[in-house]
C-alpha angles and dihedrals in degrees: 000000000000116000094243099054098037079057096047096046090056085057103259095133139287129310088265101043082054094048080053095045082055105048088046084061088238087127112078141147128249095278089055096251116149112248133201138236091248099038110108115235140173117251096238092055100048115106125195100196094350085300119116122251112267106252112292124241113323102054124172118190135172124216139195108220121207126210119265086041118122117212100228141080092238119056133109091239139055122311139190100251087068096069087054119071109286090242085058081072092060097048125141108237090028123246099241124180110257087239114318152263119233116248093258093044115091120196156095110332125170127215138205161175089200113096087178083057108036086052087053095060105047099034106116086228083067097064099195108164112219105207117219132190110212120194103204139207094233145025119288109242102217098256106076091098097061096043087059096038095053100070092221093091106136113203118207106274107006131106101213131064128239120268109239117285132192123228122186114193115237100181139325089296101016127090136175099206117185114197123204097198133028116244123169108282088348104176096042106050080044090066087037086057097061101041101280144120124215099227086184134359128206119181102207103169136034116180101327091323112109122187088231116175094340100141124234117286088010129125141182139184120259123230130213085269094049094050092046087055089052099058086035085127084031099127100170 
């Protein structure tokens, strides 16, 4: 691929604004030689302003959602593509969120411009849990467990019964719930289910990839390590 147009495609402007970036000499390799529009590079040498080129297609990033942040490119708010670098927004193939998080639900979200892998993640074959900590209005009873484990969970309005879930009890208040399947506002309508209201939701694992100590509002590129410990429990 030509360098303007693998520039262009990362975001970094049109076709035109990346002709002018070279012929301002603000292209230029690692050793801070100017390059031109026709010179054949590798990705991983090229500098824009002496800064290396954000990753190349096929990006995989992790995110830590805040609260109050809508998962979507549209919306009068906040979104999450504001937390990113403004270019990620003009990226060829775009950088779309792997499912999403609702707009009161913090947590751990992955992005990406892979449609293969984004598929992947979020196929039902794949199987990947992703692993939630609910804080709740009232008590738990005691019985919770045994209702999503059993497989035969109904929730209002559906046909077809939960798949079996695990819930581990924090504290009186306090659930980890893991999910084996992604229904619309899942954990939530669960708790409504039994009798129950999700006062806060915070999505800490998906697959083997925990959110760990990324702080609020923070990303970070994952690596071909990163992404074998995320379908980890992956068995497609």
């Amino acid at each position: 691929m030509k360098l303007v147009k693998h520039i262009a495609n990362l975001g970094y402007g049109s076709r035109r604004d990346v002709q002018w970036m070279f012929r301002e000499g603000r292209v230029t390799d690692a050793a801070g030689e100017v390059l031109y529009a026709d010179d054949r590079v590798e990705h991983d040498a090229i500098r824009i302003d002496g800064e290396p080129l954000d990753p190349p297609s096929g990006l995989l990033l992790m995110l830590h959602k805040p609260v109050g942040i809508t998962c979507s490119t549209k919306d009068p708010g906040r979104v999450v593509y504001d937390l990113l670098p403004p270019r990620f927004r003009l990226r060829s193939p775009a950088l779309s969120t792997v499912g999403r998080l609702d707009r009161d639900t913090s947590g751990l979200l992955l992005l990406t411009d892979d449609g293969q892998l984004l598929h992947r993640i979020i196929a039902p074959k794949s199987k990947l849990p992703k692993v939630y900590v609910a804080q709740l209005a009232d008590e738990l009873r005691g019985d919770e467990a045994a209702a999503f484990a059993s497989g035969a969970l109904m929730l209002d309005g559906e046909k077809t019964p939960l798949l079996p879930a695990e819930l581990e009890p924090l504290d009186a208040r306090t659930a980890r719930l893991t999910l084996h399947e992604g229904r619309y506002h899942q954990v939530r309508r669960m708790f409504a289910a039994v009798g129950n209201h999700v006062a806060a939701l915070h999505r800490e694992r998906i697959g083997g990839l925990a959110l760990g100590e990324l702080p609020a509002g923070e990303w970070r590129t994952l690596d071909d390590a990163a992404r074998a410990v995320l379908f980890a429990t992956d068995t497609a």
